[in-house]
C-alpha positions in Angstrom: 138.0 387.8 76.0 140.9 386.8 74.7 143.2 389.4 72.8 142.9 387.7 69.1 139.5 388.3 69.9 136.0 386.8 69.5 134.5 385.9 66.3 130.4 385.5 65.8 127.5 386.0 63.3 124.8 388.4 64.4 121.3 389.2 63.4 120.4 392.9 63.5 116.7 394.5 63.8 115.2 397.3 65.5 117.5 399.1 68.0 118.4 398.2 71.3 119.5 401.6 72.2 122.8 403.3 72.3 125.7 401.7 74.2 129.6 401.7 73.9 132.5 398.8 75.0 135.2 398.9 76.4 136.6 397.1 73.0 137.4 397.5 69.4 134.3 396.1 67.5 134.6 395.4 64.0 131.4 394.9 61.3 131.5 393.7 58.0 128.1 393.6 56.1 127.3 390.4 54.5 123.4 390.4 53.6 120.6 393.1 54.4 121.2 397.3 55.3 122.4 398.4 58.9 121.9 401.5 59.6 124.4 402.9 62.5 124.7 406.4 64.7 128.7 406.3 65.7 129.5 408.9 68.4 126.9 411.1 66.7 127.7 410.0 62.7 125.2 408.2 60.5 127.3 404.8 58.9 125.0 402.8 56.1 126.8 399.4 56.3 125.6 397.3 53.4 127.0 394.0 52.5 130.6 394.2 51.6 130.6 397.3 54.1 132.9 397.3 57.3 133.1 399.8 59.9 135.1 399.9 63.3 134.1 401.5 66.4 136.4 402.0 69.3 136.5 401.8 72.9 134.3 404.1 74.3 132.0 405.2 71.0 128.5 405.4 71.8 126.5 403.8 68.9 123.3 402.6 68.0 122.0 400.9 65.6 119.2 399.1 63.2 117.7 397.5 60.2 114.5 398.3 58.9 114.2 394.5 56.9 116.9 392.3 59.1 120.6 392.4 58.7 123.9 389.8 59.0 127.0 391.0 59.9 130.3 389.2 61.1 131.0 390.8 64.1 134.6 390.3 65.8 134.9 391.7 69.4 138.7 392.3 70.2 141.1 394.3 72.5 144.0 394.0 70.2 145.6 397.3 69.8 146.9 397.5 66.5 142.7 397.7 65.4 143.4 401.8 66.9 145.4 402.2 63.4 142.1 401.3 61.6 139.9 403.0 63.4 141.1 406.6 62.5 137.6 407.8 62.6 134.7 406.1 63.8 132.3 404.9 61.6 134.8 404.2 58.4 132.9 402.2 56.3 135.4 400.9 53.8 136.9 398.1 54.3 140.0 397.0 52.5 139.4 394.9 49.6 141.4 391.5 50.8 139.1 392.0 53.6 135.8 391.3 51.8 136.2 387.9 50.4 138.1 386.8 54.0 134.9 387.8 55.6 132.5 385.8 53.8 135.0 382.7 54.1 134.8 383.4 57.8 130.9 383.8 58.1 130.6 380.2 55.6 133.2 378.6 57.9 131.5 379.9 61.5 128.0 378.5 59.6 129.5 375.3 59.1 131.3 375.0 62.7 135.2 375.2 61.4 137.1 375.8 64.8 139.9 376.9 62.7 138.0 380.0 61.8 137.2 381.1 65.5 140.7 380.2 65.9 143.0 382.2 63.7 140.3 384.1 62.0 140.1 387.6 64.4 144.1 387.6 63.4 143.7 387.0 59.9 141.1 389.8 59.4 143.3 392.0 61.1 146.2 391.5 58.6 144.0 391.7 55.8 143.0 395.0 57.2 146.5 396.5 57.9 147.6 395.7 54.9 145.3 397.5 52.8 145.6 400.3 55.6 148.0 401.9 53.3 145.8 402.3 50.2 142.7 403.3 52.7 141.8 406.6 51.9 139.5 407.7 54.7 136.7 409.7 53.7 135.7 413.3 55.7 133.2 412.5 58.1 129.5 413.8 56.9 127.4 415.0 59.6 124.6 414.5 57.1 124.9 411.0 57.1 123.6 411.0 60.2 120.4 409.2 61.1 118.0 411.7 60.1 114.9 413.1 62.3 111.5 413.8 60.7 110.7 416.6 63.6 107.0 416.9 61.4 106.0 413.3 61.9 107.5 413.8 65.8 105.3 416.5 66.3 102.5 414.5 64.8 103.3 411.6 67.1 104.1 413.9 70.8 100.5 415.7 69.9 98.6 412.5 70.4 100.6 411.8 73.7 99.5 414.2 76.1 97.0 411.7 77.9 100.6 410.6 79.7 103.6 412.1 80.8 105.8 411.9 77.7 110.1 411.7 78.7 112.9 412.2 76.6 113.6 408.9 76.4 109.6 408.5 74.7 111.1 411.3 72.4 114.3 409.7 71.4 112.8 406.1 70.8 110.2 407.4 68.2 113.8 408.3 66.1 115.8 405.1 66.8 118.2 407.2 69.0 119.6 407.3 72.4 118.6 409.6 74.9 121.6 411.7 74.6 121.5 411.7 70.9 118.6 412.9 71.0 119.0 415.6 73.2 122.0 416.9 71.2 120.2 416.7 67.7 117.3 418.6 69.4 119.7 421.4 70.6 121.3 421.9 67.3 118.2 421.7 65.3 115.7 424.1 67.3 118.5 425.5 70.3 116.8 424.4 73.1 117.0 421.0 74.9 114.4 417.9 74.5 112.2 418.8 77.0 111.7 422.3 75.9 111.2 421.3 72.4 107.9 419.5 74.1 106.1 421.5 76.5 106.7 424.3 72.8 104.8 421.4 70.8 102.1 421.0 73.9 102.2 425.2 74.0 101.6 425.4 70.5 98.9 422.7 70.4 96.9 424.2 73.2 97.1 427.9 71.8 95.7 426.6 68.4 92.6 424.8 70.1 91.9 428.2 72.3 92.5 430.0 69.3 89.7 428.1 67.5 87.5 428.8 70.8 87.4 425.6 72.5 86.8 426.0 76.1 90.1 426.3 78.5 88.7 423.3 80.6 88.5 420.9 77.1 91.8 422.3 76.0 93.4 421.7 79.4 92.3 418.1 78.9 93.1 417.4 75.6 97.0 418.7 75.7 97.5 417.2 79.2 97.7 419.9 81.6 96.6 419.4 85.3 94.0 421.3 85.5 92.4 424.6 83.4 94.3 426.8 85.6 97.6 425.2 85.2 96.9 425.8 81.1 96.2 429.1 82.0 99.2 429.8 84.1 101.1 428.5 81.3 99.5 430.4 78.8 100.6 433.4 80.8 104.3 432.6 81.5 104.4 432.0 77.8 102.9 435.6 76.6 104.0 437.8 80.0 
C-alpha cells in the first residue's frame, strides 16, 4: 500500500467478525447506520459520521439495513494525531463535504480522486484537529447484549455442543468480546455462563418432575448419570 494510502467505497452488512490491521483505517458515513465495537467501545457511524481506528484495534462491525462508507486504508503517520481515542466519531466539518466529493468522484472513475484524495482528507482532518473536541469514551455505547433473548436462544441448543464462538455470533461479537462482556456482566467466563444456563434449565424440568433420563436428553447431557453427577457437583 502506498503511504498516501488507498481510497474505496464499501458496502457494509452483517458482521464478518472481529479483526484489526496493521494500518490506520478511516470511515466516513455517507448513506445507511453502521454500527461498530472499537477495542471494546460501541461507535454509531451514521452518514456525515467518521471514525478512525488504529493499528492494532480489534473491531467489528454491522448494519442491520446496508450501509456506504468511504473507507481510506493508509499507513501515514500523522492519522496517530487523529486517532486520540478509538472510535471518535466526529469528523471535522471541511471533512464532510470532501468526503462525498470523493465517494461522487470514485463512483464516476476520477483517477484524480484515488490520486490526491487520501492526502487531501488528511488535511481536511488536521486542520479541524484543533477545534476537535474529543468526547469521553462511553462504555455504554457499546454494542449492547440482550443476555434474556441469549438464554432463550442457548436453551434450544442443547441437541449440539454449543462453543463460545456459537455464543458470541448470536450478539454480533467476537469471541473475545464476548468473553470479556460475559465476565463483567455475570463474573464468570463464557463457558461457565452456559453449562449455569444448561444447570438451570435442567433443575427446572426435575423440579417440575420430569424423569432424570428425559431431562438428561432434553438439556444435552451424555447420559442420566452424567445430569446426575452434575446435579451433585452443583449442590455438594
Amino acid at each position: 500500500m502506498a503511504p498516501a494510502g488507498l481510497l474505496s467505497l464499501r458496502h457494509y452488512g452483517a458482521s464478518p467478525g472481529s479483526h484489526s490491521h496493521d494500518h490506520f483505517q478511516i470511515l466516513l458515513g455517507l448513506s445507511g447506520a453502521l454500527e461498530l465495537e472499537v477495542s471494546g467501545r460501541g461507535v454509531r457511524l451514521a452518514p456525515g459520521g467518521g471514525c478512525v481506528i488504529a493499528p492494532g484495534d480489534r473491531h467489528d462491525f454491522q448494519s442491520s439495513r446496508g450501509s456506504v462508507c468511504l473507507v481510506l486504508d493508509t499507513t501515514h503517520p500523522a492519522w496517530a494525531q487523529c486517532a486520540v481515542q478509538p472510535g471518535n466519531a466526529a469528523p471535522p466539518a471541511d471533512a464532510l463535504p470532501l468526503a462525498r466529493y470523493l465517494a461522487s468522484a470514485l463512483q464516476q472513475g476520477r483517477p484524480l480522486a484515488a490520486t490526491h484524495g487520501p492526502a487531501l482528507l488528511l488535511e481536511a482532518w488536521l486542520q479541524g484537529s484543533a477545534q476537535y473536541n474529543i468526547p469521553p469514551r462511553d462504555a455504554s455505547r457499546r454494542r449492547s447484549i440482550d443476555w434474556a433473548a441469549l438464554q432463550q436462544w442457548a436453551a434450544q441448543q442443547w441437541h449440539r455442543d454449543v462453543c463460545v464462538a456459537d455464543l458470541a455470533a448470536q450478539v454480533h461479537l467476537s469471541p473475545s468480546q464476548f468473553a470479556a462482556r460475559c465476565r463483567e456482566a455475570h463474573g464468570m467466563g463464557a463457558m461457565a455462563w452456559l453449562r449455569d444456563q444448561r444447570m438451570a434449565q435442567a433443575r427446572l424440568l426435575r423440579s417440575g418432575g420430569m424423569p432424570v433420563a428425559e431431562v438428561a436428553r432434553r438439556t444435552g447431557y451424555r447420559s442420566p448419570s452424567a445430569l446426575t453427577a452434575a446435579l451433585r457437583r452443583a449442590n455438594p
